[in-house]
N, C-alpha and C positions, 0 to 999 in steps of 0.2 A: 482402530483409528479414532482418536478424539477430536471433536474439534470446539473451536470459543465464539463465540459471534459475539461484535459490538456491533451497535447501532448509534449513533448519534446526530444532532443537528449538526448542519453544515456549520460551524465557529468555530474559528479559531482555538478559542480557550479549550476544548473538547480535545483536542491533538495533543498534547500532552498526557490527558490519562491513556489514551491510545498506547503512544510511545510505552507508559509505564507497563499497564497489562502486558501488550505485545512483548517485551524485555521477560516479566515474570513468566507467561506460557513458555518463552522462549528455552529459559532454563528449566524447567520443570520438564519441558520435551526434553533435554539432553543436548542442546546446542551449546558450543564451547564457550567458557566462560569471556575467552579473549575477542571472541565474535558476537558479543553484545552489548557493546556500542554499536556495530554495523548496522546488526539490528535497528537499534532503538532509533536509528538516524536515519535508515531509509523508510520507516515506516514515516515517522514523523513526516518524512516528505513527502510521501506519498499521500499520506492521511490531510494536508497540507494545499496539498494540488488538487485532490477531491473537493474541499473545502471551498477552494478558489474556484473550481469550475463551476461547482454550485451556486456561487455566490454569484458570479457573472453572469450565469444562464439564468439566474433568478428560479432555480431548483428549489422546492421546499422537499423533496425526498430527503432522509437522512444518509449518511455515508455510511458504507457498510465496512466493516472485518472483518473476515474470517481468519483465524487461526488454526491450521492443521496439523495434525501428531499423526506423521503414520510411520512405519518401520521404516528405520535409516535416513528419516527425512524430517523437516519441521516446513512447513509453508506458510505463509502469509498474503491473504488476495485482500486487496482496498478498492471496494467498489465504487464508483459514481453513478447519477441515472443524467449528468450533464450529455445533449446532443456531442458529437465529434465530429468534425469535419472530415471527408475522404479526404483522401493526399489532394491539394492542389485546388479540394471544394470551398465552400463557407460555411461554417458552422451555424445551424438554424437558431436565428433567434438571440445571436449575438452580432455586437458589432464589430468592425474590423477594429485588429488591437494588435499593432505587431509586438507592440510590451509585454502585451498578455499571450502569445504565440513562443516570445522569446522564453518569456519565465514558466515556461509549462515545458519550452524543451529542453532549459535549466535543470528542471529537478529529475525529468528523465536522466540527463546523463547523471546527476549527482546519485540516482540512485542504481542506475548504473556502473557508478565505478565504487557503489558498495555493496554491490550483491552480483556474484557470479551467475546467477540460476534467475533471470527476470525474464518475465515473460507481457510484452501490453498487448491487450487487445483491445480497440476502442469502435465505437457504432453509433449510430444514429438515436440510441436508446439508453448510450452510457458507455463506460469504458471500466477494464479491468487491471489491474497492475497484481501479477503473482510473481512474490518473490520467496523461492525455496534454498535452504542452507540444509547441511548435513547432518546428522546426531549422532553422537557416541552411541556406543551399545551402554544399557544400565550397569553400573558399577559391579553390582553382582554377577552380570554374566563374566567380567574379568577375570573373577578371581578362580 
């Protein structure tokens, strides 16, 4: 199992090299070439939304990456250290924002309707977005 760790400040301009790495591990894992735009777009948003919650919560933690290569699988977790709100709670230390409510459950669905295998988990201490796609076996075991 390999795996990549990015770290970066909460900006904007930072989610783009994201996108880029995350696409290059992506193929070097063995994830299909036609499934990386999916990739590079759901990270983007996720990496995007992390960005945003940090910036609202006034988080100076940096956003995390990981990048996973394990057999038959490639994953991608996008961490925040942004508070979450329980279902139906307030989120500590933010104000009410049904903008910011609506555009956070935006990019959930967008990246949910580009990655089959999503998983959020979100807490009072940060939240996680893992999203896993499948990999070919290495060329050479084909032949």
């Amino acid at each position: 199992m390999a795996t990549v760790e990015l770290r970066f400040s909460a900006l904007p301009e930072h989610v783009r090299t994201a996108r880029l790495v995350a696409a290059a591990v992506a193929r070097r894992a063995g994830v299909d070439e036609a499934v990386l735009d999916e990739v590079r777009l759901a990270v983007g948003e996720a990496c995007s939304r992390a960005v945003g919650l940090h910036q609202i919560s006034g988080v100076t933690a940096p956003v995390k990456v990981a990048l996973i290569e394990e057999e038959k699988q490639f994953s991608i977790e996008v961490g925040d250290e942004a508070p979450h709100a329980a279902p139906g709670g307030d989120t500590p230390g933010v104000q009410d924002g049904d903008a910011d409510v609506e555009e956070d459950e935006m990019g959930l669905a967008v990246i949910s309707g580009l990655v089959d295998d999503v998983e959020v988990t979100t807490g009072q201490n940060g939240g996680l977005i893992r999203m896993t796609w499948p990999t070919a076996p290495p060329a050479a075991a084909l032949a």
